[in-house]
TIGUPA-458795 format. One record per residue: residue in one letter; x, y, z of N, C-alpha, C, O in turn. Coordinates in Angstrom, 1 decimal. Example, Ala and Ser with C-alpha at 12.3 -4.5 7.8 and 13.67 -1.06 7.14 Angstrom:
BEGIN
{node A; {13.2; -5.7; 7.8}; {12.3; -4.5; 7.8}; {13.2; -3.3; 7.8}; {14.2; -3.3; 8.5}}
{node S; {12.8; -2.2; 7.1}; {13.7; -1.1; 7.1}; {12.9; 0.0; 7.9}; {13.4; 1.1; 8.0}}
***
This chain:
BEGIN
{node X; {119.5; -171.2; 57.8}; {118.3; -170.8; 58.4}; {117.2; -170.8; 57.4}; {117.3; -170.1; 56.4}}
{node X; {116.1; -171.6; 57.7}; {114.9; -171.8; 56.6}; {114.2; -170.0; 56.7}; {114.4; -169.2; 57.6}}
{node X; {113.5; -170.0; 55.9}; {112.4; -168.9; 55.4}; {111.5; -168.5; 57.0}; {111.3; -167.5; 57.8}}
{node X; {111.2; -170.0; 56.8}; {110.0; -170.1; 58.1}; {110.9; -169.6; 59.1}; {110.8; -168.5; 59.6}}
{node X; {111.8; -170.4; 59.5}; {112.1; -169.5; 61.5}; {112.8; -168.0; 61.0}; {112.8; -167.2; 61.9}}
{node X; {113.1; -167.8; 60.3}; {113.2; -166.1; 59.7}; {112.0; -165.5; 59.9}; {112.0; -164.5; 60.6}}
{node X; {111.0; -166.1; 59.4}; {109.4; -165.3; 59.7}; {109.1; -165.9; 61.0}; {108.1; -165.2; 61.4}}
{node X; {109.4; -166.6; 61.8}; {109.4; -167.0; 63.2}; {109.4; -166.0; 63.8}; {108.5; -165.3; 64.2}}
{node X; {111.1; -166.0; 63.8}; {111.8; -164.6; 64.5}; {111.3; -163.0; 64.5}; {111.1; -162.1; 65.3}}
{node X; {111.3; -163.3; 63.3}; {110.8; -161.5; 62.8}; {108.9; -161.3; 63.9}; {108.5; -160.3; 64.5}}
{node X; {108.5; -162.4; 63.8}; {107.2; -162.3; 64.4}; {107.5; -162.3; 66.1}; {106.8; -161.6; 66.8}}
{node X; {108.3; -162.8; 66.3}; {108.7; -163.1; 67.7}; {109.4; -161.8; 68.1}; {109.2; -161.4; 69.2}}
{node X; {109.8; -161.3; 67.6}; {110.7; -159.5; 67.9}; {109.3; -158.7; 68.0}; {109.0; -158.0; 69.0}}
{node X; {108.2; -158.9; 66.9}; {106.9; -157.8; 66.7}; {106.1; -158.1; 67.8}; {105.2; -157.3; 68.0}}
{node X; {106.0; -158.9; 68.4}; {105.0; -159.3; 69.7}; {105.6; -159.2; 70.9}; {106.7; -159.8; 71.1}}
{node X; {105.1; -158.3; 71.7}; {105.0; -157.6; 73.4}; {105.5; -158.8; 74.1}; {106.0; -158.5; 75.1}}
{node X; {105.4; -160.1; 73.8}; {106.3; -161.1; 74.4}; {106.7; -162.1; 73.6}; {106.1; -162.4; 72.6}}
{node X; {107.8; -162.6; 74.1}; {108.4; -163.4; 73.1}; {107.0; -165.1; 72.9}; {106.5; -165.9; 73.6}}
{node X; {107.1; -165.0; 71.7}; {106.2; -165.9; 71.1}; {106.4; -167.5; 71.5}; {105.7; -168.4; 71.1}}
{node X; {107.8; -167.9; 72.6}; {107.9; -169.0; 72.6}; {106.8; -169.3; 74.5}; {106.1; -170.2; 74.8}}
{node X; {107.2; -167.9; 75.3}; {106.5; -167.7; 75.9}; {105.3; -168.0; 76.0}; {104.8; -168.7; 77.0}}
{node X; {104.6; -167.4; 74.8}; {103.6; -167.3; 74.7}; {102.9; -169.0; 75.1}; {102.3; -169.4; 76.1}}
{node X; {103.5; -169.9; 73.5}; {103.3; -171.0; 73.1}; {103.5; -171.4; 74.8}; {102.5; -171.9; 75.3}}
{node X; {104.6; -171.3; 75.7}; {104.2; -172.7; 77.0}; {103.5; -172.1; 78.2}; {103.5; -172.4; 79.4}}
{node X; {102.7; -171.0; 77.5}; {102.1; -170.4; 78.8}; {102.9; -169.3; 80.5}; {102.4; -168.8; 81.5}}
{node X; {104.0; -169.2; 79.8}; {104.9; -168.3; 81.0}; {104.6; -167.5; 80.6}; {105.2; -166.6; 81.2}}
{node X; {104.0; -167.0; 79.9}; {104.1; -165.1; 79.7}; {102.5; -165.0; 79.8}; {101.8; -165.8; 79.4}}
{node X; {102.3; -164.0; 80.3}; {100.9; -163.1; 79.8}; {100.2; -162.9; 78.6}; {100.7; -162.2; 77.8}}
{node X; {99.1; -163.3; 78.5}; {99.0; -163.4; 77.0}; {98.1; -161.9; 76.6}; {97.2; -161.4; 77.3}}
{node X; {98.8; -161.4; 75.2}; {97.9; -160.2; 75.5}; {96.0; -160.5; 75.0}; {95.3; -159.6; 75.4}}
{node X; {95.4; -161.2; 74.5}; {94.5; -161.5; 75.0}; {94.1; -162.6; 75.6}; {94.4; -163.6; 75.0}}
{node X; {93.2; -162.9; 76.9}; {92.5; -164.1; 77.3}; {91.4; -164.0; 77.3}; {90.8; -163.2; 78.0}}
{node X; {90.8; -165.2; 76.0}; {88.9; -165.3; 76.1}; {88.3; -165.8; 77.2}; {87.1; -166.0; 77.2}}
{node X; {89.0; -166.2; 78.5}; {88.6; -166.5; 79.6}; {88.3; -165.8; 80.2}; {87.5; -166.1; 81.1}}
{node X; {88.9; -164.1; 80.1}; {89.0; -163.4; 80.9}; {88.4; -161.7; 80.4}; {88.9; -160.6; 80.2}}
{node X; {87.1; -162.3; 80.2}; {86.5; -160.6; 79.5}; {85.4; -160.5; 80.4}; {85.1; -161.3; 81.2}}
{node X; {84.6; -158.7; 80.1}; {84.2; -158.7; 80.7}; {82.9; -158.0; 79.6}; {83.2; -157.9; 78.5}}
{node X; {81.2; -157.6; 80.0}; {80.9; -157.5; 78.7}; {80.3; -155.7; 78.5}; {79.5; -155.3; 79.3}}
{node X; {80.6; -155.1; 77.9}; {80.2; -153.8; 77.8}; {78.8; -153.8; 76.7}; {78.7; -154.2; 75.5}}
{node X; {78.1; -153.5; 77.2}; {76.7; -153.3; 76.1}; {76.3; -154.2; 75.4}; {75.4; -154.0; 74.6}}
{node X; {76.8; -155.6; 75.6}; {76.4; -156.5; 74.8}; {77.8; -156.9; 74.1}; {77.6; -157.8; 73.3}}
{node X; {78.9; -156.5; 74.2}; {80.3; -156.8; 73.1}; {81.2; -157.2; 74.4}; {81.2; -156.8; 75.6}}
{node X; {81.9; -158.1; 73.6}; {83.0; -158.5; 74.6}; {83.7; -157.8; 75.0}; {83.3; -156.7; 74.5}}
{node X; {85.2; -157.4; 76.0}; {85.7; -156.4; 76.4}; {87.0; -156.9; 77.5}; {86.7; -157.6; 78.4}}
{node X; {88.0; -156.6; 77.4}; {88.8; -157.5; 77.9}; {88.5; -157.1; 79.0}; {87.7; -156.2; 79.1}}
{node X; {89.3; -157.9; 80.7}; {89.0; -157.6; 81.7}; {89.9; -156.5; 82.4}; {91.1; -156.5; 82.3}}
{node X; {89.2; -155.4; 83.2}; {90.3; -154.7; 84.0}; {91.0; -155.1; 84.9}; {90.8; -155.9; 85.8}}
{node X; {92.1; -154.3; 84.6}; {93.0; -154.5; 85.9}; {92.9; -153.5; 87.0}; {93.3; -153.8; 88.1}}
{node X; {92.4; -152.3; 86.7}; {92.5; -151.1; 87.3}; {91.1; -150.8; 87.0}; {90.6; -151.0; 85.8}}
{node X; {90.1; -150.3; 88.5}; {88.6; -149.9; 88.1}; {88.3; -149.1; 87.1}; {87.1; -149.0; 86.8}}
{node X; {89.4; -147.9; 86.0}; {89.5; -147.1; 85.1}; {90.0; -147.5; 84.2}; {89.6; -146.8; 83.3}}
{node X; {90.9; -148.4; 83.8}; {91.6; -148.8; 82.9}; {91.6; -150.5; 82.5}; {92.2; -151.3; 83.3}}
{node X; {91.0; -150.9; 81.8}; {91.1; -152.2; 81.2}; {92.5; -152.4; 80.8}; {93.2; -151.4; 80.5}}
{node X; {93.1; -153.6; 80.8}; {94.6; -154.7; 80.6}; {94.8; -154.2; 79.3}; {95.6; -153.4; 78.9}}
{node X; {94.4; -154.6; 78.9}; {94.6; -154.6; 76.8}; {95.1; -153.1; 76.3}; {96.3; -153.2; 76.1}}
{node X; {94.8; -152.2; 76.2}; {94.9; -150.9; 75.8}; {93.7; -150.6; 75.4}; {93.3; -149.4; 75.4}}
{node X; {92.9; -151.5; 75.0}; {91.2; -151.0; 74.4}; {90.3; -151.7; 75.4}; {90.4; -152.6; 76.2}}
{node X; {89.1; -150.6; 74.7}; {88.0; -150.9; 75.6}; {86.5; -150.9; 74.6}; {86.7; -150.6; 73.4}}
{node X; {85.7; -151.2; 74.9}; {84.6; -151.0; 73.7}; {83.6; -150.0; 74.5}; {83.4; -150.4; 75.7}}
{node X; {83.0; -148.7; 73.9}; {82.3; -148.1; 74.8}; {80.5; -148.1; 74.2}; {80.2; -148.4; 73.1}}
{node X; {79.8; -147.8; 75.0}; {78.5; -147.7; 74.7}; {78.4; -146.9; 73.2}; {79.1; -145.8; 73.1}}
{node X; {77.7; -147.3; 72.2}; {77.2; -146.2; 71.0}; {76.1; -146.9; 70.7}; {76.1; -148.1; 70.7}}
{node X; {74.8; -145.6; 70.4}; {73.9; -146.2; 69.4}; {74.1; -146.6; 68.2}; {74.3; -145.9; 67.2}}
{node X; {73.9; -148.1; 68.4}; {74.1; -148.4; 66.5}; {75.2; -149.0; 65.9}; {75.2; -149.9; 65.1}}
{node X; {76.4; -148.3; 66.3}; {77.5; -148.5; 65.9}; {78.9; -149.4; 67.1}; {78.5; -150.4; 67.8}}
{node X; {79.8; -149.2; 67.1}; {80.6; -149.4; 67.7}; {81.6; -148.8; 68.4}; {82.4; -148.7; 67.5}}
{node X; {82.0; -148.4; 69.2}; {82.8; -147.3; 69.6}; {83.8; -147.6; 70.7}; {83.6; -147.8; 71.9}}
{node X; {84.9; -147.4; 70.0}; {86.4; -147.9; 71.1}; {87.6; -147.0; 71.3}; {88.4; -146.5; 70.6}}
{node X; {87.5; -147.1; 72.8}; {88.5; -145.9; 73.3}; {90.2; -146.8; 73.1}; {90.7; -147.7; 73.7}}
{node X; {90.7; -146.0; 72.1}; {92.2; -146.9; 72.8}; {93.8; -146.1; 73.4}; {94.2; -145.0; 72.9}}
{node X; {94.5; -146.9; 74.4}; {95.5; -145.5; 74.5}; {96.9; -146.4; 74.7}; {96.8; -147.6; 74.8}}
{node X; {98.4; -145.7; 74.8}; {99.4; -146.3; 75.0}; {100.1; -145.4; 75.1}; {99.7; -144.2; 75.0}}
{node X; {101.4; -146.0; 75.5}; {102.4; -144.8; 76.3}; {102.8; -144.2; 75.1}; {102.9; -143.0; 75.3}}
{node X; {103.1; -144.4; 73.8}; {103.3; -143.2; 72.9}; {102.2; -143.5; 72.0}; {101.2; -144.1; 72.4}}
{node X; {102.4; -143.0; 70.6}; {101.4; -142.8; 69.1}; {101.9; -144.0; 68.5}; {101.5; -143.9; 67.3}}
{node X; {102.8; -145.4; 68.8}; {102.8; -146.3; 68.5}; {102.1; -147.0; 68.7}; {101.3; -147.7; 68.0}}
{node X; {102.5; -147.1; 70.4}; {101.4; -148.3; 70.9}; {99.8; -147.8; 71.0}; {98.9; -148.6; 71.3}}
{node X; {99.5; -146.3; 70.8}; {98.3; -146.1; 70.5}; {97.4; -146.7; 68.9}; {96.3; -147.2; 68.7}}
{node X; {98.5; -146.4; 67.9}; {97.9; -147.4; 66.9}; {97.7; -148.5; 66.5}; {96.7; -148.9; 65.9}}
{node X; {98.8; -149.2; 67.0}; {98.5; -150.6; 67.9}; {97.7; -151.6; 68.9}; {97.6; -152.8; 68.9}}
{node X; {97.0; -150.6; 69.7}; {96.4; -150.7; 70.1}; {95.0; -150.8; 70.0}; {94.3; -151.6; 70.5}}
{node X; {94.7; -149.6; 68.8}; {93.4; -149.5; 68.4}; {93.3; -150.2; 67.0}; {92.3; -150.0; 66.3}}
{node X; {94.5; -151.3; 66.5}; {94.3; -151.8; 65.7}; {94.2; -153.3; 66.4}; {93.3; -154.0; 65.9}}
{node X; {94.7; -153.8; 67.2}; {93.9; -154.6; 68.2}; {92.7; -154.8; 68.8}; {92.2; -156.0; 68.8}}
{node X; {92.1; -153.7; 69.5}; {91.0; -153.9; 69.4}; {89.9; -153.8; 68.4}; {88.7; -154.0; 68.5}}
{node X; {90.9; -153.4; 67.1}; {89.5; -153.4; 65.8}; {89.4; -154.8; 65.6}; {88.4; -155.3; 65.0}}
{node X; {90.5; -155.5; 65.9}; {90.5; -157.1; 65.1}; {90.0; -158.2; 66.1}; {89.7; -159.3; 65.8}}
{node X; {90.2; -157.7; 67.8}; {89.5; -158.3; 68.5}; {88.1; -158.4; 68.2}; {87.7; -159.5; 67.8}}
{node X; {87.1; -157.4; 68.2}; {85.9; -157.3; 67.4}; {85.5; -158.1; 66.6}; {84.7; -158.9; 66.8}}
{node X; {86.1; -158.0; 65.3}; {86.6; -158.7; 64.0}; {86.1; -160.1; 64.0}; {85.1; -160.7; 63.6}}
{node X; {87.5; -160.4; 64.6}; {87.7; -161.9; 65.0}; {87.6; -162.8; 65.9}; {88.0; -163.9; 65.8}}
{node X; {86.8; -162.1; 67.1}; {86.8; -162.7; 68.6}; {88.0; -162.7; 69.3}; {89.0; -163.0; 68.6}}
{node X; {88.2; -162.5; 70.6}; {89.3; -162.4; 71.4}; {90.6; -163.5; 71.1}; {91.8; -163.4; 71.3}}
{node X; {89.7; -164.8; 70.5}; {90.7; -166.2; 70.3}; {91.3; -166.1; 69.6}; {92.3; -166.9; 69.7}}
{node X; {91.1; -165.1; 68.5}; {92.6; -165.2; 67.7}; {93.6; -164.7; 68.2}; {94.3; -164.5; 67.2}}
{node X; {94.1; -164.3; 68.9}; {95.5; -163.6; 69.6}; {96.4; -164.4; 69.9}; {97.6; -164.2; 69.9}}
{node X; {95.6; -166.1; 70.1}; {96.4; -167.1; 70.5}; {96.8; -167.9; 69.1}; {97.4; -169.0; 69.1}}
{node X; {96.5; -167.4; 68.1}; {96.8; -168.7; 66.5}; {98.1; -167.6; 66.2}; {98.3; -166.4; 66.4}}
{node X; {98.9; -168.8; 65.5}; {100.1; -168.2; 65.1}; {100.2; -167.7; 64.0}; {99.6; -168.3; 63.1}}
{node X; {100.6; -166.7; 63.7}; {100.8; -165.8; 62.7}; {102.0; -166.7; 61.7}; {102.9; -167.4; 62.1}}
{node X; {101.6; -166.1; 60.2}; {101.4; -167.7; 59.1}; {102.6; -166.8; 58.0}; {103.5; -167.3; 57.3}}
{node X; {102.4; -165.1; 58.1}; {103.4; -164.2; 57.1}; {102.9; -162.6; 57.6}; {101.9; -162.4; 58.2}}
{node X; {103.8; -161.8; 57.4}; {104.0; -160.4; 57.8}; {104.1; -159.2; 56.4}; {105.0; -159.1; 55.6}}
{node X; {103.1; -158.5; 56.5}; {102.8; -157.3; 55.3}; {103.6; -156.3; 56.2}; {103.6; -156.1; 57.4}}
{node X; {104.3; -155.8; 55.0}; {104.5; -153.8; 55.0}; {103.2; -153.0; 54.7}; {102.6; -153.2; 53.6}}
{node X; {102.7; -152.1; 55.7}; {102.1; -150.9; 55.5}; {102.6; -149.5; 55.3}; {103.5; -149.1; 56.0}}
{node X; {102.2; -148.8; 54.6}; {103.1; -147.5; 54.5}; {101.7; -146.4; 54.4}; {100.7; -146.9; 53.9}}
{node X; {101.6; -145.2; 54.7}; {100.4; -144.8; 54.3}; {100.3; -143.2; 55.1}; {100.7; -143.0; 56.3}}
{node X; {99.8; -142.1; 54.2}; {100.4; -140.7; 54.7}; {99.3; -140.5; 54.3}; {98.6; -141.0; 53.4}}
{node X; {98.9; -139.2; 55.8}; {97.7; -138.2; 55.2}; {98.0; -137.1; 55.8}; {99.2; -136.9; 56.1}}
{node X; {96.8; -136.1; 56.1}; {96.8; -134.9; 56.2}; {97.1; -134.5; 57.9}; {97.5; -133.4; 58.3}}
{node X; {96.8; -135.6; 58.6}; {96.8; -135.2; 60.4}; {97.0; -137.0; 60.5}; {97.1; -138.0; 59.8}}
{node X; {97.0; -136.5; 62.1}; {97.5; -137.8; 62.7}; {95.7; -138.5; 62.9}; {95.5; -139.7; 62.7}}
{node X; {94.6; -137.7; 63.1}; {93.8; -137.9; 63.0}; {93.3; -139.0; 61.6}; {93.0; -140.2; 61.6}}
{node X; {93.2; -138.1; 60.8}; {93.0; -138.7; 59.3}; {94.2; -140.1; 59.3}; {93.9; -141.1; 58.7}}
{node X; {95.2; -140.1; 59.8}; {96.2; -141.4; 59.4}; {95.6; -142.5; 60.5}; {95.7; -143.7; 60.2}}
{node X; {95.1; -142.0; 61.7}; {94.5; -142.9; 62.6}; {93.3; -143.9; 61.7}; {93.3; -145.1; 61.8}}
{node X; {92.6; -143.4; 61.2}; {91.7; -143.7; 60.2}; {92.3; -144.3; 58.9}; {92.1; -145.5; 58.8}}
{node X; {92.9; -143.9; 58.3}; {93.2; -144.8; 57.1}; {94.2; -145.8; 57.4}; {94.4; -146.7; 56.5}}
{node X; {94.8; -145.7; 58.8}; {95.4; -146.9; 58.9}; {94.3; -148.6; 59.3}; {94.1; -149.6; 58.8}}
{node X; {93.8; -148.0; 60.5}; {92.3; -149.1; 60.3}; {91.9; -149.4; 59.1}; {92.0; -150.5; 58.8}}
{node X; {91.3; -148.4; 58.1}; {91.0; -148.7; 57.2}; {91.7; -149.6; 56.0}; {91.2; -150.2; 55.0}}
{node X; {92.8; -149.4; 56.3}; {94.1; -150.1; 55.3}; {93.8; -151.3; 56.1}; {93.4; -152.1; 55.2}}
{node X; {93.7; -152.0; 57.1}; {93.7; -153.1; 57.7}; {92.6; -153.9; 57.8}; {92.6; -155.1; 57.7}}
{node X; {91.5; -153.1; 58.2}; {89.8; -153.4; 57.8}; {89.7; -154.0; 56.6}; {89.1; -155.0; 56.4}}
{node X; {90.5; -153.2; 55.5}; {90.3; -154.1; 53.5}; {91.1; -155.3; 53.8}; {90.5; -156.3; 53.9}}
{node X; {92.3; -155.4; 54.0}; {92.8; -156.4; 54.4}; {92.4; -157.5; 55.0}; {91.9; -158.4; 54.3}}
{node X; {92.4; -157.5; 56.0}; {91.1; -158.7; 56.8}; {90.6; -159.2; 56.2}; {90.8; -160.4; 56.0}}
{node X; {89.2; -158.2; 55.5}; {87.8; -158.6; 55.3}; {88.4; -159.3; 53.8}; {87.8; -160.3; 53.3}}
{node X; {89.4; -158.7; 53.2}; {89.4; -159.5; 52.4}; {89.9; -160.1; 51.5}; {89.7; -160.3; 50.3}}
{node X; {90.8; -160.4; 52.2}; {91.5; -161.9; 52.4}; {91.8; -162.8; 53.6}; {92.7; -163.6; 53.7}}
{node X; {91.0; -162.4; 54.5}; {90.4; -163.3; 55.4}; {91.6; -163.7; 56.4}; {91.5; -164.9; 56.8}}
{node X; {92.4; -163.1; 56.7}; {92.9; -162.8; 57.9}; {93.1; -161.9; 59.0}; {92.3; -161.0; 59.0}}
{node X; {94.1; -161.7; 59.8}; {93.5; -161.1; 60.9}; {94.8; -160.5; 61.4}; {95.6; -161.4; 61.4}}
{node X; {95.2; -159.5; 61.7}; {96.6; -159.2; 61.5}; {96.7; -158.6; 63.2}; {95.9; -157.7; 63.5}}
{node X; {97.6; -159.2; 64.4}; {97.4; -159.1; 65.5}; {99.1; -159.0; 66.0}; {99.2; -159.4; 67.1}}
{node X; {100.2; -158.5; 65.5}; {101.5; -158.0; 65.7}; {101.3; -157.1; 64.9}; {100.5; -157.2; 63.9}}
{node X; {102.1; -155.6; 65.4}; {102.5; -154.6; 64.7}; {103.7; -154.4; 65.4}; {104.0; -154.6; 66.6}}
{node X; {104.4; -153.7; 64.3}; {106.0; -153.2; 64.6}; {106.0; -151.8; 63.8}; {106.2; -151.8; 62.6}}
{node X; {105.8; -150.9; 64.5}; {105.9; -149.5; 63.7}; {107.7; -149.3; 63.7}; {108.5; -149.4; 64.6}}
{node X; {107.8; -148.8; 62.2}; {109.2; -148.5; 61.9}; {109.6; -147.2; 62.0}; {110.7; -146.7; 62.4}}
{node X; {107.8; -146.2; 61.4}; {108.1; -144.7; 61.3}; {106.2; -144.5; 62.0}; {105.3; -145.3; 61.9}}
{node X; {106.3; -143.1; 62.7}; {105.1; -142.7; 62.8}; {105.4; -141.2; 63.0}; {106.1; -141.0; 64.0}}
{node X; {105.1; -140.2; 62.3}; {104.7; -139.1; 62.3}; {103.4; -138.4; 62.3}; {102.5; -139.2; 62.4}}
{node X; {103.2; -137.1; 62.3}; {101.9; -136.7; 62.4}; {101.2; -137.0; 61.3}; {100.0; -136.9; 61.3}}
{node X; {102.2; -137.4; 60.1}; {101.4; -137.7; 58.7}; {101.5; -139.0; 57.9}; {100.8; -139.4; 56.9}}
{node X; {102.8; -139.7; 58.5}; {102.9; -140.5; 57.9}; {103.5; -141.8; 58.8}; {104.3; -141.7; 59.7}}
{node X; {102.7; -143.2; 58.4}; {103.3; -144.2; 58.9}; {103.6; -145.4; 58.2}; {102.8; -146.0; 57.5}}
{node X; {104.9; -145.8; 58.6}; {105.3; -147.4; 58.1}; {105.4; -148.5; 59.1}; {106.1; -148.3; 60.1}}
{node X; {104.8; -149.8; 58.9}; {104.6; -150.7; 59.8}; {105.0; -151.6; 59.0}; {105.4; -151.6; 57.9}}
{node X; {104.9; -152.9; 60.3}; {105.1; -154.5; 59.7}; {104.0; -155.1; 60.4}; {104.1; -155.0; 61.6}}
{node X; {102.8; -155.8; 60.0}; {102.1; -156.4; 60.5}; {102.2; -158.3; 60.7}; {102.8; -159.2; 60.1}}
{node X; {101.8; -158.3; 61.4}; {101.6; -160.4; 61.0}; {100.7; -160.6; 61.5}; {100.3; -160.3; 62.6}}
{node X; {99.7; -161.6; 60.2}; {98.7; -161.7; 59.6}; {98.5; -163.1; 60.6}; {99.6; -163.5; 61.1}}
{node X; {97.6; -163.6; 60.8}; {96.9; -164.7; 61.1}; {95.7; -165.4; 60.6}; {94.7; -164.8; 60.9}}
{node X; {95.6; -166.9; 59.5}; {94.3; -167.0; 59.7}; {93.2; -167.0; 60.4}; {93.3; -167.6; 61.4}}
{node X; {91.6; -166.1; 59.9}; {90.9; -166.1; 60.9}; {89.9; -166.1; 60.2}; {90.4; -166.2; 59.1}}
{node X; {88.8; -166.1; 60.0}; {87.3; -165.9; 59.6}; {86.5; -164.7; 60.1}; {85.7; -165.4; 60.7}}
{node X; {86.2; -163.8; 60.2}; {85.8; -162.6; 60.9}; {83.8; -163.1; 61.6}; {82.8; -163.5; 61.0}}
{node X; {84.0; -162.9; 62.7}; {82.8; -162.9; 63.1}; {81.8; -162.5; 63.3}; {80.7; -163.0; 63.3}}
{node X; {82.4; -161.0; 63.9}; {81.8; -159.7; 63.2}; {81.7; -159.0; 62.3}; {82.4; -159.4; 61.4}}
{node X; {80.7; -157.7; 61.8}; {81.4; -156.8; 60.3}; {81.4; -155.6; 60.9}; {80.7; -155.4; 61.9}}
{node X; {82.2; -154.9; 60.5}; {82.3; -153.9; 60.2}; {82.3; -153.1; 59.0}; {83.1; -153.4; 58.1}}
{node X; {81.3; -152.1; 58.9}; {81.7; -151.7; 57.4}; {82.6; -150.5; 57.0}; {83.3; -150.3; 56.1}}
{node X; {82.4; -149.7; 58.0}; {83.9; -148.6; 57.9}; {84.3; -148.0; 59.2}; {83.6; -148.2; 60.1}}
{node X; {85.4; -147.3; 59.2}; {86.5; -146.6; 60.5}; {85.4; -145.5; 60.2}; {84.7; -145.9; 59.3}}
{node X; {84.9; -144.1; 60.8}; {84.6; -143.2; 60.3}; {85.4; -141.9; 61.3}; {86.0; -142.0; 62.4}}
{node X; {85.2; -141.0; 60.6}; {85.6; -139.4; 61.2}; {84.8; -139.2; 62.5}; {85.3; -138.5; 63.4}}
{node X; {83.7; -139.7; 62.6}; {82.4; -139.7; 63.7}; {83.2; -139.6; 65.2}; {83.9; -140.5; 65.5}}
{node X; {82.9; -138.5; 65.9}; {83.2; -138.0; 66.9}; {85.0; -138.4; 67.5}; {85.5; -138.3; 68.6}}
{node X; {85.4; -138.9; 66.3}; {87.1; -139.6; 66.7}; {87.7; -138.2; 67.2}; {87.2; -137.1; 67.1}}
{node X; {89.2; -139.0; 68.0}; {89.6; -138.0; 68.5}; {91.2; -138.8; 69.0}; {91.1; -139.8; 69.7}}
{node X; {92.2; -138.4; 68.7}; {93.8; -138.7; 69.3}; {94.1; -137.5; 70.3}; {93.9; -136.3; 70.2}}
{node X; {94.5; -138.0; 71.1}; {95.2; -136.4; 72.2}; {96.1; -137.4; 72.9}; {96.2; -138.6; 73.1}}
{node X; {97.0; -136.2; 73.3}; {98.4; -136.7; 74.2}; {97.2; -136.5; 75.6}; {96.5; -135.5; 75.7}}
{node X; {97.2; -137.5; 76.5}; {97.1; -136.9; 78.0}; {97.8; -137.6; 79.1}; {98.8; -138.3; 78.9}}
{node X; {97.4; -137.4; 80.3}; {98.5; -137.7; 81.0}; {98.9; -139.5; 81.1}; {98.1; -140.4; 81.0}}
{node X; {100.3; -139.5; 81.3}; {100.7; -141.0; 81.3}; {101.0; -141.7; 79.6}; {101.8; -142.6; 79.3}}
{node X; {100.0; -140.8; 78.6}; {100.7; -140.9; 77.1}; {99.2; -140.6; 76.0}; {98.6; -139.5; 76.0}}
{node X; {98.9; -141.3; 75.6}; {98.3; -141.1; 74.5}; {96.5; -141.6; 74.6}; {96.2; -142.3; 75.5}}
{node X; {95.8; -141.2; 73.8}; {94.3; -142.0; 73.8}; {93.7; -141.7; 72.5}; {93.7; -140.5; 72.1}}
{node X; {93.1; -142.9; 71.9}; {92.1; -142.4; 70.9}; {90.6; -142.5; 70.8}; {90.5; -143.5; 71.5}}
{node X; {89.5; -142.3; 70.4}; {87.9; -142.5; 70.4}; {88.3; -142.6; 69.1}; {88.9; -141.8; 68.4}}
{node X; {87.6; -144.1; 68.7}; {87.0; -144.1; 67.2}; {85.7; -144.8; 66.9}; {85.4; -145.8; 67.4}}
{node X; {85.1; -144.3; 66.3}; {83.8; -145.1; 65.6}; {83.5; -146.0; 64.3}; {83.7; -145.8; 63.1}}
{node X; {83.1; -146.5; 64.5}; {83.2; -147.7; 63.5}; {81.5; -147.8; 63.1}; {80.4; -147.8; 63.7}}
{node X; {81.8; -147.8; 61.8}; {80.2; -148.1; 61.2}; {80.2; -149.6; 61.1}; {81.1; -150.2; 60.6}}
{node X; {78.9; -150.2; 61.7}; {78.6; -151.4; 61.7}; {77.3; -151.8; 61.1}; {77.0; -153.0; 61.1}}
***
């Protein structure tokens, strides 16, 4: 078995559908640039539910800045989530569909689940910006209130947006009903 279908595979387990799916069009793709809708001026994927947008994120109105609610049935697919829509932003909805090229370990502990919400964007935000790809699989191995280990896979991408940091700015993680949600703000 070569390198490459080993990193195939391994990518094909970290993606919500299997990746060959993806490639002939049977599966749902988790984003479609056909299919957004626009909040304030920023793209936004489309709903399925008049309350809940498809994707797990959403982009909400802010002066100035950027601001994205994201949620999932536990604190995985919530960071996941809101690490998707930071790179949707990023990169435009189109990269979701380019194949992922190699897969980074993240590891990264702080003081609350809050603060790790943040430095995990932010570990991924440096990343991106620079070395210029776009990281759109995550596979959490460990997540605690303080500490998380992931596997990402990277995609080339060019970023079309900037962002220049995650901030503390009115964020917020809470358990509520049906599972998880976060508010973050993004300096732009």
């Amino acid at each position: 078995m070569s390198a490459g279908t080993r990193l195939h595979d391994l990518i094909a387990v970290m993606y919500m559908a299997d990746w060959r799916d993806l490639r002939n069009g049977s599966a749902k793709r988790e984003f479609s640039s056909g299919n957004l809708h626009m909040t304030h001026g920023r793209q936004a994927p489309a709903r399925s539910r008049p309350d809940q947008p498809a994707d797990g994120f959403e982009f909400l109105d802010h002066p100035g800045d950027l601001k994205l609610r994201a949620w999932g049935r536990d604190p995985e697919e919530l960071f996941a989530n809101a690490a998707r829509g930071m790179m949707t932003f990023l990169f435009g909805s189109g990269v979701a569909n380019s194949q992922p090229y190699r897969t980074e370990t993240i590891e990264i502990e702080a003081r609350d689940r809050e603060a790790l919400l943040v430095d995990w964007l932010s570990e991924l935000l440096y990343r991106a910006t620079s070395e210029y790809h776009a990281f759109m699989g995550f596979r959490m191995h460990e997540l605690t209130e303080t500490k998380l280990k992931a596997t990402v896979a990277a995609v080339a991408a060019e970023a079309v947006e900037d962002i220049k940091a995650v901030t503390h700015h009115e964020l917020s993680v809470r358990e509520c009903e049906g599972g998880w949600e976060a508010t973050i703000v993004f300096d732009t």
